[in-house]
PyMOL commands that place a pseudoatom at each C-alpha (Angstrom):
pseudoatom trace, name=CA, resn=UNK, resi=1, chain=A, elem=C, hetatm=0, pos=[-3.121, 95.926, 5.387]
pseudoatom trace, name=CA, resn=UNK, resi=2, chain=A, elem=C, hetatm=0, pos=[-2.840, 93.948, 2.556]
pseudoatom trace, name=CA, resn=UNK, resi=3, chain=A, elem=C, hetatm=0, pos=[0.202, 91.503, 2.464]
pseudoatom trace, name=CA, resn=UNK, resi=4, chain=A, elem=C, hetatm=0, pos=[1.318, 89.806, -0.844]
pseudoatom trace, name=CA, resn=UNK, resi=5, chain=A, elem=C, hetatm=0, pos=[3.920, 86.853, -0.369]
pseudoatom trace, name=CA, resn=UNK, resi=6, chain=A, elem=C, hetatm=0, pos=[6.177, 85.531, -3.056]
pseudoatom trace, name=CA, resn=UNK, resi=7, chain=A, elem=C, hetatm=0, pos=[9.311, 85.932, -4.227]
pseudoatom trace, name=CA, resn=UNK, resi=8, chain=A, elem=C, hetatm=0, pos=[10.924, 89.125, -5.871]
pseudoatom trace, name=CA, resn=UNK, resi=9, chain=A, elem=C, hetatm=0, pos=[11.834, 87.983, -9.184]
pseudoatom trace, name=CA, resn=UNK, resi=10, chain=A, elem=C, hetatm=0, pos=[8.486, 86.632, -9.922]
pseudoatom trace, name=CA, resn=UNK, resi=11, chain=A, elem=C, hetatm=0, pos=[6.362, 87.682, -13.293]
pseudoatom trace, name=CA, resn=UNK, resi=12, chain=A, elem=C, hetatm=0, pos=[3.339, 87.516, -11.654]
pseudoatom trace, name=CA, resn=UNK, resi=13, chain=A, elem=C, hetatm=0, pos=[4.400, 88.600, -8.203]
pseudoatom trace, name=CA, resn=UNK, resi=14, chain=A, elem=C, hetatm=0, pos=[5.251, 91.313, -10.177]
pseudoatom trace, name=CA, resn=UNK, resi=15, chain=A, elem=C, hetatm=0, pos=[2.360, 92.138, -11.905]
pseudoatom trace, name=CA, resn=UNK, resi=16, chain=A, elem=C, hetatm=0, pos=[0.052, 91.300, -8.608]
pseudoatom trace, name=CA, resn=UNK, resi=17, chain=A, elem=C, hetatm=0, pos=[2.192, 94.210, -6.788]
pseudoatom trace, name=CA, resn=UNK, resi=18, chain=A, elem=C, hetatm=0, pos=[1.814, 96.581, -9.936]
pseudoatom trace, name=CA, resn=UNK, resi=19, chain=A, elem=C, hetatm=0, pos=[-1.848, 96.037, -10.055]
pseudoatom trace, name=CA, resn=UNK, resi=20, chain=A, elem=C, hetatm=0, pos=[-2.106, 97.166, -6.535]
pseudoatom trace, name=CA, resn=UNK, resi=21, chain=A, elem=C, hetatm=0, pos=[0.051, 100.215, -6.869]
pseudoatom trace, name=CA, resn=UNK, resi=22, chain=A, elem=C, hetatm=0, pos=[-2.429, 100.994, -9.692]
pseudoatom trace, name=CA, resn=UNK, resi=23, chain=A, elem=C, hetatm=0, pos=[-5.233, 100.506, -7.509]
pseudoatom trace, name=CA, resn=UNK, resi=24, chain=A, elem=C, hetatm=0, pos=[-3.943, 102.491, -4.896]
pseudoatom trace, name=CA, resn=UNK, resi=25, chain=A, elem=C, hetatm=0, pos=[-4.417, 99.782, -2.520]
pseudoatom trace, name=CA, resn=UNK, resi=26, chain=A, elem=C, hetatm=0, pos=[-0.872, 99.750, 0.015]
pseudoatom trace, name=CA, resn=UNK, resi=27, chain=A, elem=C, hetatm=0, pos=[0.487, 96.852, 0.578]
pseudoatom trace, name=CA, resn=UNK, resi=28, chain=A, elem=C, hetatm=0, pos=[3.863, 94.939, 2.446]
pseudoatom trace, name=CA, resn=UNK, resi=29, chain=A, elem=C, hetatm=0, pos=[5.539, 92.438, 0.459]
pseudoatom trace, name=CA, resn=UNK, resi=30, chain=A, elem=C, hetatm=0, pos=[7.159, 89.605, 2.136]
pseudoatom trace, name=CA, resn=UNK, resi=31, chain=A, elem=C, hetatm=0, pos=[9.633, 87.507, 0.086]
pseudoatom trace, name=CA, resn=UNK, resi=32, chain=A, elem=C, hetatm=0, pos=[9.956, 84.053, 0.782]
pseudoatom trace, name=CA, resn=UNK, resi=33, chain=A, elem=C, hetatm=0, pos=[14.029, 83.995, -0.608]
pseudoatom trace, name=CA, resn=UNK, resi=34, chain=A, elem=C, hetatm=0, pos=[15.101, 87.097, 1.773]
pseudoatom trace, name=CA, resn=UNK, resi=35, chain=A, elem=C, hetatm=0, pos=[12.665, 86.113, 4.804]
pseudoatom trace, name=CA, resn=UNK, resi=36, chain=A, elem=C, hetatm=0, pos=[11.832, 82.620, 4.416]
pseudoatom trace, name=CA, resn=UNK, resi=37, chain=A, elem=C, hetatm=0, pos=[8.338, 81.038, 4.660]
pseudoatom trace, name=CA, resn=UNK, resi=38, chain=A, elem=C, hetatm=0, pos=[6.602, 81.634, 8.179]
pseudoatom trace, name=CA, resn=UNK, resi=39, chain=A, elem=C, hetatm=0, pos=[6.166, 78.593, 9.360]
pseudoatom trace, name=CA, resn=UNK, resi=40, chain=A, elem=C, hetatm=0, pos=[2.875, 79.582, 11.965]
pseudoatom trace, name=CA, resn=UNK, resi=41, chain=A, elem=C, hetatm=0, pos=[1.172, 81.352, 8.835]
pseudoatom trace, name=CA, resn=UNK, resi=42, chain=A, elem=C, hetatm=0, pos=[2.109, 78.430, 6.181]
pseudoatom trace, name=CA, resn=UNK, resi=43, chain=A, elem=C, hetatm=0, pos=[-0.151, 76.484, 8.443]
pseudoatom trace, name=CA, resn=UNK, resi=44, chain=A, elem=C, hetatm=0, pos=[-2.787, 78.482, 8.591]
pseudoatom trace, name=CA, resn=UNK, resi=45, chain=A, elem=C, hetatm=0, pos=[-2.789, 78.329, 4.450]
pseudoatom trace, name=CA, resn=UNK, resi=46, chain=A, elem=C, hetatm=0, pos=[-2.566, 74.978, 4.517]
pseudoatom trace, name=CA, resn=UNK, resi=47, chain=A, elem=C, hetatm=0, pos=[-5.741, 75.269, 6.889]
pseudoatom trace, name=CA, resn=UNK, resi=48, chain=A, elem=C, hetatm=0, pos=[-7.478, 77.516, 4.469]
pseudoatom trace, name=CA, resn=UNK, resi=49, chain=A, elem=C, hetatm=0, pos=[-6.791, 76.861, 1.295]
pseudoatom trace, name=CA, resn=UNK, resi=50, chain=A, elem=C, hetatm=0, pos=[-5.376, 72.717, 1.377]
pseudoatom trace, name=CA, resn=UNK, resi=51, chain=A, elem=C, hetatm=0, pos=[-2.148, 72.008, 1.057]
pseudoatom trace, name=CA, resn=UNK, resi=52, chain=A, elem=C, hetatm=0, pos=[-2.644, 70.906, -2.592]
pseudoatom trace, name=CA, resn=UNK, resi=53, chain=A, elem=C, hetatm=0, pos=[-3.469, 74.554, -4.099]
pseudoatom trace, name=CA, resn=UNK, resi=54, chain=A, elem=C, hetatm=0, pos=[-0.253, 75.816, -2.736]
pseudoatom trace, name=CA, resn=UNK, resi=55, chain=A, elem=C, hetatm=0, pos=[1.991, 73.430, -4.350]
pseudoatom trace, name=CA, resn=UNK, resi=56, chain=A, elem=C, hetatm=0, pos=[2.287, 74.796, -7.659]
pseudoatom trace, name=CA, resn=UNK, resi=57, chain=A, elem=C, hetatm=0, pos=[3.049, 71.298, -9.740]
pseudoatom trace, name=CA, resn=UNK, resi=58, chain=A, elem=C, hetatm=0, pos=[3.414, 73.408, -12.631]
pseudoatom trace, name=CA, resn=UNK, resi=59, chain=A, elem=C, hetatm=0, pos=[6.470, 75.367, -12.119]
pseudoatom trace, name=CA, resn=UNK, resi=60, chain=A, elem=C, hetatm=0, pos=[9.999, 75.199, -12.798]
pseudoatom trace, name=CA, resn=UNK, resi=61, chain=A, elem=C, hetatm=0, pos=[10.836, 74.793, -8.726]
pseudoatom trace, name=CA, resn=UNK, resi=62, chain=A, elem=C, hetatm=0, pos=[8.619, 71.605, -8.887]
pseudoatom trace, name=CA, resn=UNK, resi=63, chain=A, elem=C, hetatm=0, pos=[9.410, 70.137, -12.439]
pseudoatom trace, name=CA, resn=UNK, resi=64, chain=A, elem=C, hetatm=0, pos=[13.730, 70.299, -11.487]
pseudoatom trace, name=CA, resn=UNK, resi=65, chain=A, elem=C, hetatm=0, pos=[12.825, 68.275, -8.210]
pseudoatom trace, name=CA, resn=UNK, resi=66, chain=A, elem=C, hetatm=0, pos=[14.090, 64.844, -7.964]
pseudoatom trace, name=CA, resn=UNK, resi=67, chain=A, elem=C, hetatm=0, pos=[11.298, 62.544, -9.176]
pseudoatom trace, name=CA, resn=UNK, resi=68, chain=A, elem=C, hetatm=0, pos=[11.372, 60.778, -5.766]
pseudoatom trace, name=CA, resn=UNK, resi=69, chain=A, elem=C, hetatm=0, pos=[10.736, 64.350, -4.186]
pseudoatom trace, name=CA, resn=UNK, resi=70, chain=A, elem=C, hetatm=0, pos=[8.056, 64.993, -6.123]
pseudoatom trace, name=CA, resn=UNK, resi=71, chain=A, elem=C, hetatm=0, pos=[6.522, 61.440, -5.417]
pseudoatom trace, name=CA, resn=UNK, resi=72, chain=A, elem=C, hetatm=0, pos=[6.669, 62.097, -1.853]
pseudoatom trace, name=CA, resn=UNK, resi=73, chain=A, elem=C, hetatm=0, pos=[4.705, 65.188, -1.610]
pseudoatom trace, name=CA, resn=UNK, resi=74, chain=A, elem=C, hetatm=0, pos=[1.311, 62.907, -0.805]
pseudoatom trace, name=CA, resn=UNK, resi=75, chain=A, elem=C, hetatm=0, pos=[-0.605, 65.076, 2.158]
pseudoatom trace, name=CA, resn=UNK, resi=76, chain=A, elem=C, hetatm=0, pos=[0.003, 67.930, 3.898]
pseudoatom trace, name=CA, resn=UNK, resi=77, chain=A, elem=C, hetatm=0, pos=[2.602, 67.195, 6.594]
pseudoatom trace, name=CA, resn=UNK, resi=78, chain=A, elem=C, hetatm=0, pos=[4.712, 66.214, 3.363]
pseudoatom trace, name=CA, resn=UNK, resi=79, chain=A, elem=C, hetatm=0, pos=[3.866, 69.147, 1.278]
pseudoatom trace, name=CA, resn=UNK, resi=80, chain=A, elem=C, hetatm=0, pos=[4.869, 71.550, 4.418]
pseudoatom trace, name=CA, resn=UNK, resi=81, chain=A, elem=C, hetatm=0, pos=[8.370, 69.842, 4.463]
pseudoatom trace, name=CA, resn=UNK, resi=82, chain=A, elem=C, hetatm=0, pos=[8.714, 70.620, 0.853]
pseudoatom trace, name=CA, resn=UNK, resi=83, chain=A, elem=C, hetatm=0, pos=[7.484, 73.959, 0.842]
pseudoatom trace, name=CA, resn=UNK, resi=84, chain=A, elem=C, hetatm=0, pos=[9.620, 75.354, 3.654]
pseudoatom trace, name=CA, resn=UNK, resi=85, chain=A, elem=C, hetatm=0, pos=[12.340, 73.690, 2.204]
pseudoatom trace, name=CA, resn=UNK, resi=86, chain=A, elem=C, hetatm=0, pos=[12.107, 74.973, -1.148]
pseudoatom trace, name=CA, resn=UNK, resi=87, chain=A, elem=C, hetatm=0, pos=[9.635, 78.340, -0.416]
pseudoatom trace, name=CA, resn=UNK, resi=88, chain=A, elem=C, hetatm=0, pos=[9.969, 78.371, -4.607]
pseudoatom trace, name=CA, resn=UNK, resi=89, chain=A, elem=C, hetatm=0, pos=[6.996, 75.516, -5.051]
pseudoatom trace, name=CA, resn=UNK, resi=90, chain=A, elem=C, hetatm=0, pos=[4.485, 77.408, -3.360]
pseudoatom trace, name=CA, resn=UNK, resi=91, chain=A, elem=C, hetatm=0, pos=[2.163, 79.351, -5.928]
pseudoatom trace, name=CA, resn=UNK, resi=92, chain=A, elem=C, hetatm=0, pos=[2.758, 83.077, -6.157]
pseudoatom trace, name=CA, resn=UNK, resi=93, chain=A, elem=C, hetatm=0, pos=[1.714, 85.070, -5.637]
pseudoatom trace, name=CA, resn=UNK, resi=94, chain=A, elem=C, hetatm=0, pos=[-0.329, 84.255, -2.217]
pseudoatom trace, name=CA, resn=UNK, resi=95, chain=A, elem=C, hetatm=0, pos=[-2.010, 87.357, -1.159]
pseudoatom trace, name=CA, resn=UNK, resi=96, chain=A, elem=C, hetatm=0, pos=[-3.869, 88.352, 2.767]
pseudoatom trace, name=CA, resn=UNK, resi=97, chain=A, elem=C, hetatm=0, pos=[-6.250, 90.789, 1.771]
pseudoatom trace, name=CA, resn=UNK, resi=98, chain=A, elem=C, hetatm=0, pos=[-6.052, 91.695, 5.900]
pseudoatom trace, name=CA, resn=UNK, resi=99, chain=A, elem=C, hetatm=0, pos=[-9.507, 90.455, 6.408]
pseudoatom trace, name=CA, resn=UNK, resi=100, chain=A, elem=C, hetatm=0, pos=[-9.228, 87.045, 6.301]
pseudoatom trace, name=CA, resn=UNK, resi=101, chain=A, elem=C, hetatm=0, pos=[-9.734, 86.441, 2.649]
pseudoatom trace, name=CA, resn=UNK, resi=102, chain=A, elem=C, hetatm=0, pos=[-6.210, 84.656, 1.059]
pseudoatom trace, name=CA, resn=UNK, resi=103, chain=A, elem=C, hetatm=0, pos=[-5.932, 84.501, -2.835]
pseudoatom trace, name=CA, resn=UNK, resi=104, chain=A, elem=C, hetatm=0, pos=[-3.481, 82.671, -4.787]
pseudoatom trace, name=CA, resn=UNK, resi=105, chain=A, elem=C, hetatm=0, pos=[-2.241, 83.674, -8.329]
pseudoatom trace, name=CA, resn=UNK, resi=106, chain=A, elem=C, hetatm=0, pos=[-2.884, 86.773, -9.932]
pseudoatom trace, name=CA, resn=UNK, resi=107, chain=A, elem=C, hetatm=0, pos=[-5.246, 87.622, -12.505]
pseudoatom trace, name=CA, resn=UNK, resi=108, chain=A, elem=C, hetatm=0, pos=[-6.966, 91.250, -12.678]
pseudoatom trace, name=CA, resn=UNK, resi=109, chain=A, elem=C, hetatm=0, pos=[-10.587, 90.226, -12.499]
pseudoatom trace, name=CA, resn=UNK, resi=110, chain=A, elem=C, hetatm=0, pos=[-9.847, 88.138, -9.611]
pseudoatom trace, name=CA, resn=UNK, resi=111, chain=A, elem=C, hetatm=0, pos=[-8.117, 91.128, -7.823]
pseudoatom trace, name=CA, resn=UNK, resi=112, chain=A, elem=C, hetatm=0, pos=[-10.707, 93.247, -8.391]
pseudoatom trace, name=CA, resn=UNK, resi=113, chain=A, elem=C, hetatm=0, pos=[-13.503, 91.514, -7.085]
pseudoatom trace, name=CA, resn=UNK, resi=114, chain=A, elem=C, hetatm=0, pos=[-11.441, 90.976, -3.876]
pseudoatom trace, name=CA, resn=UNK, resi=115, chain=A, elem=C, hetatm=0, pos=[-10.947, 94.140, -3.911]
pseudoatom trace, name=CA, resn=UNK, resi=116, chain=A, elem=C, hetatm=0, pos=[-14.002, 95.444, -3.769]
pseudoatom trace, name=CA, resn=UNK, resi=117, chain=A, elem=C, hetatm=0, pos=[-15.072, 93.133, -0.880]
for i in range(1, 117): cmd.bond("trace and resi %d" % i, "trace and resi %d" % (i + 1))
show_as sticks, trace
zoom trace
């Protein structure tokens, strides 16, 4: 089963979750703001991906942080603190394809090559 995280509100959340409804491809949403971030599976992206791909640096979560904040976020252990602390920095939408393949963002041509494997 495909899982897309990310939060509700989110343009490209919501166009990731429209694509697959398109596709046909079912899917559980989990939303960071309702459910929080799970901790056991944030460190498993961190694992996969590096902690630096999931901070996005260029959203409005991370440009209102204190400069200081922002400063601080130098490795993983202090990117995790951030990111479960404010579950708004990390890049949307982050997608399990349910085989071990993770994706980040959304753009069609990305999906669909995932997609088909």
């Amino acid at each position: 089963m495909i899982k897309v995280y990310g939060i509700a509100n989110c343009d490209t959340v919501k166009k990731a979750r429209s694509w697959l409804d398109a596709q046909g491809l079912p899917h559980e949403f989990h939303d960071y703001k309702k459910a929080g971030v799970p901790e056991a599976l944030l460190s498993q992206w961190q694992a996969a991906l590096g902690w630096e791909p999931l901070v996005n640096r260029s959203g409005t979560t991370w440009r209102k942080l204190d400069e200081a904040l922002r400063a601080g976020v130098v490795d993983g252990p202090s990117a995790r603190v951030l990111m479960l602390a404010q579950p708004s920095v990390i890049k949307r939408p982050l997608v399990d394809w349910g085989d071990g393949r993770l994706s980040l963002g959304f753009k069609p041509e990305q999906f669909e090559a995932l997609r088909r494997g």
